[in-house]
C-alpha positions in Angstrom: 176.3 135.2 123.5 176.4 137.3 120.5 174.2 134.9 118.5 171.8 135.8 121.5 172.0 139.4 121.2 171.2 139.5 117.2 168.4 137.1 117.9 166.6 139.7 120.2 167.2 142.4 118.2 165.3 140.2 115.5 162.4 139.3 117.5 162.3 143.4 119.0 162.6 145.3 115.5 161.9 142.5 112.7 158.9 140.0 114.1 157.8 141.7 117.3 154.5 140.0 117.7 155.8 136.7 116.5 154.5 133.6 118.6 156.8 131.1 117.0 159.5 133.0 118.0 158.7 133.3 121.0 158.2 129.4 121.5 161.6 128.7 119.7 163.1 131.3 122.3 161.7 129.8 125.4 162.3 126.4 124.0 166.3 127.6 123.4 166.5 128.8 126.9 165.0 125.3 128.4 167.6 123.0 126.6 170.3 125.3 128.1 168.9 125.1 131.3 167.9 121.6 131.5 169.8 119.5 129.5 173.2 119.9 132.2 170.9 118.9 135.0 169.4 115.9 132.8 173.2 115.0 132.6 174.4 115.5 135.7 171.6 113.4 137.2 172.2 110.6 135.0 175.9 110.8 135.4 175.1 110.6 139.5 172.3 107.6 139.0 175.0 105.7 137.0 178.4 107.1 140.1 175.6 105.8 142.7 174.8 102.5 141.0 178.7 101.3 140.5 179.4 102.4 144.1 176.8 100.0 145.2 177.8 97.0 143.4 181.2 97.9 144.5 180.2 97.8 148.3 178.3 94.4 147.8 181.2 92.9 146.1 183.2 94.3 149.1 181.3 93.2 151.7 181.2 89.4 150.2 184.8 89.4 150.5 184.3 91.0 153.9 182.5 87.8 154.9 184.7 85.0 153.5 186.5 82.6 156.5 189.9 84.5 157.4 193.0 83.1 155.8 196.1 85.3 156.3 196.6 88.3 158.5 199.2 91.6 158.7 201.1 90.9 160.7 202.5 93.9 163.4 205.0 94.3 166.2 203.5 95.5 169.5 205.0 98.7 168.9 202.9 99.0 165.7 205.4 98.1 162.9 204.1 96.6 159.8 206.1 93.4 159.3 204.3 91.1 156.8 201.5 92.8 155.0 198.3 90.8 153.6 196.8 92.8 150.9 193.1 92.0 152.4 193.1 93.3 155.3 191.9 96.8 156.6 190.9 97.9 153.1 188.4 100.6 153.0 184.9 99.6 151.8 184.1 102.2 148.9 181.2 104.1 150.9 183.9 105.4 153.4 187.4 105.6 150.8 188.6 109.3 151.8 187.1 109.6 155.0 188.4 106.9 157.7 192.0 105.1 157.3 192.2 102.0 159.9 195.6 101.2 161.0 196.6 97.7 161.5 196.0 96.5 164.8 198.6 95.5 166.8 200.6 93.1 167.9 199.2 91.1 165.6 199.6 87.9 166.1 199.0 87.9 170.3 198.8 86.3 172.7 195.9 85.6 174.9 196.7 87.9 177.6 197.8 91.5 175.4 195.5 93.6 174.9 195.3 94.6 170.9 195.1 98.3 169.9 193.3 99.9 167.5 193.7 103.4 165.8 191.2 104.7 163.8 192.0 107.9 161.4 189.3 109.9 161.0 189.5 112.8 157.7 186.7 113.7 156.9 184.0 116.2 159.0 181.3 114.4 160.7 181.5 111.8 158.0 181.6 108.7 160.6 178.8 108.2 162.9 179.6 105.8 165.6 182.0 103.1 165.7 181.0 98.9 165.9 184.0 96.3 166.4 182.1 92.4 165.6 183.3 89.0 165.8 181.0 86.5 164.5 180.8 83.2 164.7 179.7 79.8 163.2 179.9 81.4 159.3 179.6 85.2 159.8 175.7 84.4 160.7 174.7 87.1 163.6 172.2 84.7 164.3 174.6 81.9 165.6 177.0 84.3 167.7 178.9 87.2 167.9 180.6 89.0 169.8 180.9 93.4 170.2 184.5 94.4 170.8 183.8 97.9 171.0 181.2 100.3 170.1 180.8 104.2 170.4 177.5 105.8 169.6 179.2 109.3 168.8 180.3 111.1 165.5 184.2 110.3 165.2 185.9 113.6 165.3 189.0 114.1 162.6 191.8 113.0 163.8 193.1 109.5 165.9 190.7 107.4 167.7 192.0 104.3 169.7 190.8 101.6 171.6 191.8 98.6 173.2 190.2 95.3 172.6 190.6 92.1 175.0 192.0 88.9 172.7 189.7 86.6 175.0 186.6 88.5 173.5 187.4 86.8 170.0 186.3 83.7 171.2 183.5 82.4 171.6 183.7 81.8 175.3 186.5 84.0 177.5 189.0 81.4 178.0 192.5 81.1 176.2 191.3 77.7 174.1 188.5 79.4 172.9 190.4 82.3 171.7 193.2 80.9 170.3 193.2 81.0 166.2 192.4 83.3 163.0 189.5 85.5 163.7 188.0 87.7 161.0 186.8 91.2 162.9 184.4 93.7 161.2 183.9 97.3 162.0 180.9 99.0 161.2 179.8 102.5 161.4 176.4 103.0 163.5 173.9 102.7 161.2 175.5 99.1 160.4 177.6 100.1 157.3 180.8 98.0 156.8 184.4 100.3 156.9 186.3 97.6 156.9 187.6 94.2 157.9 190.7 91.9 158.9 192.1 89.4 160.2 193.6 88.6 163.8 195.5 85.7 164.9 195.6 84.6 168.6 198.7 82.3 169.8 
């Protein structure tokens, strides 16, 4: 700063009419001003670019054939964890937690609950539970579990989901198995994923 204030001085009382000081002045003051933003913006391009690849490597996982699940108590007890399931995909890490569902495995007539743990403000819009079917292609079948159109309050949101509905037809042999189940925000953005087995 005191650099500054001698240069002035210079330009007021030494070269007052000096043009080249002038430029060299102006041109001091730009760098300051815009080399941080020329930074910043390149350090956000490159943030934005690995959270990307990091969501598309998360959602191939997402879409893999299910081969393990947590399994839970029908109180809600973690009792066997599989590191897989429920992560968060990176576009949502800090602002949703999903809790396993439970009881996981069931039984064709239990319902299984969800709880959803929203921390962040207004930072989930809407709520999509999928099943698909026949290799994860929406094309060939799917089925909605549960969906919400409104932005998730902080806090704990729950909701039941029928076991039948993992299958592709409501009856018991249809349902019975592992079934991968999605949940999406409402613009179609994957949260997270995991597994549920139906005895």
């Amino acid at each position: 700063m005191f650099r500054i204030f001698l240069f002035l001085l210079k330009i007021q009382f030494v070269q007052p009419n000096s043009n080249a000081i002038h430029d060299h002045l102006r041109a001091y003051f730009m760098s300051k001003i815009y080399f941080p933003i020329l930074v910043l913006f390149v350090a956000l391009a490159a943030f934005g670019c690995t959270r990307n690849d990091a969501q598309r490597d998360f959602e191939q996982e997402a879409y893999r054939a299910p081969n393990a699940f947590t399994e839970t108590s029908p109180q809600g007890e973690i009792l066997s964890l599989d590191g897989d399931d429920w992560r968060i995909s990176p576009l949502f890490q800090g602002l949703i937690e999903i809790v396993p569902p439970f009881p996981n495995p069931s039984n064709t007539t239990s319902a299984i609950q969800f709880e959803v743990e929203v921390t962040g403000v207004q930072s989930v819009t809407g709520l999509e539970v999928i099943v698909f079917f026949d290799n994860f292609d929406p094309r060939e079948g799917s089925n909605v579990l549960y969906f919400i159109t409104e932005t998730l309050q902080p806090g704990l949101t729950t909701f039941q989901i029928n076991p039948l509905e993992l299958g592709e037809s409501p009856v018991p042999e249809s349902a019975r198995g592992l079934h991968r189940v999605h949940i999406f925000d409402g613009r179609g953005q994957l949260i997270s994923y995991g597994d549920i087995m139906i005895e």
